[in-house]
N, C-alpha and C positions, 0 to 999 in steps of 0.2 A: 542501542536498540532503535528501529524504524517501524513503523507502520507502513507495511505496504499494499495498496489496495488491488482489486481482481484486474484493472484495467491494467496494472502496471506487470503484476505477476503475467496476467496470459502475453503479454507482449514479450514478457525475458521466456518463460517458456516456448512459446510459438519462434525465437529466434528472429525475429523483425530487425529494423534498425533500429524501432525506438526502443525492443527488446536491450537490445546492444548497451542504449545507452543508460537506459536501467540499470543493466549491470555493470556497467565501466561507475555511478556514483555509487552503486549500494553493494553490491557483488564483487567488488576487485578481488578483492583478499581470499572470496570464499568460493568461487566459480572456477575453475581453470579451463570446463570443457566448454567442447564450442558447437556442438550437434548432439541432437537425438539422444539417446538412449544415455550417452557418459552427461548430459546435462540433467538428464530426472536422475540418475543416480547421485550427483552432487547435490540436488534439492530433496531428496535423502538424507543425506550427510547433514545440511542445515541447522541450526538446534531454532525448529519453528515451537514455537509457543500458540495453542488456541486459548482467546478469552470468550467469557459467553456473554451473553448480548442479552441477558435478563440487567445486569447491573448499570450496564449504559442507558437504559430505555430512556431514563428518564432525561438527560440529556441530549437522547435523541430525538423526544417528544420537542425542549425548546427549540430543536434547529430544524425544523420542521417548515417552517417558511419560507426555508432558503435552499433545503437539500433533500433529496428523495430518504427516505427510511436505511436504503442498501448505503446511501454516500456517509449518512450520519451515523452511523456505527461504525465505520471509519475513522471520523471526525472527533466522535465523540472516545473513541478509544486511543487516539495521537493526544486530543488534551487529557487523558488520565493517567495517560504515560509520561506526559511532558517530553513525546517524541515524534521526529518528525514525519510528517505521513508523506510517500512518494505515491505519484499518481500518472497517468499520462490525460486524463480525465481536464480538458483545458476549462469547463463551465466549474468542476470542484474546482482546481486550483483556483478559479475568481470567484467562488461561490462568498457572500458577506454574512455576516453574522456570530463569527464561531472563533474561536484564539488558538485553534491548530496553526501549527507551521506546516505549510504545505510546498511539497517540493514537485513542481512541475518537469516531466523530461520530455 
């Protein structure tokens, strides 16, 4: 399981490079298309899990110093998972404070 945050989703959706490379670390296995319409129908396919962001607050209240509310619910939901969050977000990826494993593409 990964955590993956909006910065890194809209780049593999919108098909970017750094899209690309999102998918070549998190995606191999489960992406095969490579455009438009056969890529949203494999992010379909996905087995996405939503959590709700009442049980993290508090978590996200301490990381509050270091990271906006939208990054720490990220944050705070990679350390509840004990999984790694991908990001393309280069200030998260060095944001201090917090004991997520943060994977930078």
């Amino acid at each position: 399981m990964i955590v993956l945050d909006g910065s890194a989703a809209i780049e593999w959706l919108l098909r970017t490079d750094t899209g690309l490379r999102v998918e070549e670390r998190i995606f191999a296995r489960a992406v095969t298309a490579l455009r438009g319409k056969d890529a949203l129908d494999d992010l379909s396919d996905l087995a996405l899990t939503r959590y709700p962001d009442d049980v993290l607050l508090g978590r996200m209240w301490e990381l509050r110093d270091n990271l906006t509310a939208y990054d720490a619910a990220y944050v705070a939901l990679a350390e509840a998972l004990d999984a790694p969050l991908v990001t393309c977000d280069a200030k998260l990826a060095s944001a201090p404070g917090h004991r997520a494993r943060i994977e930078a593409v």
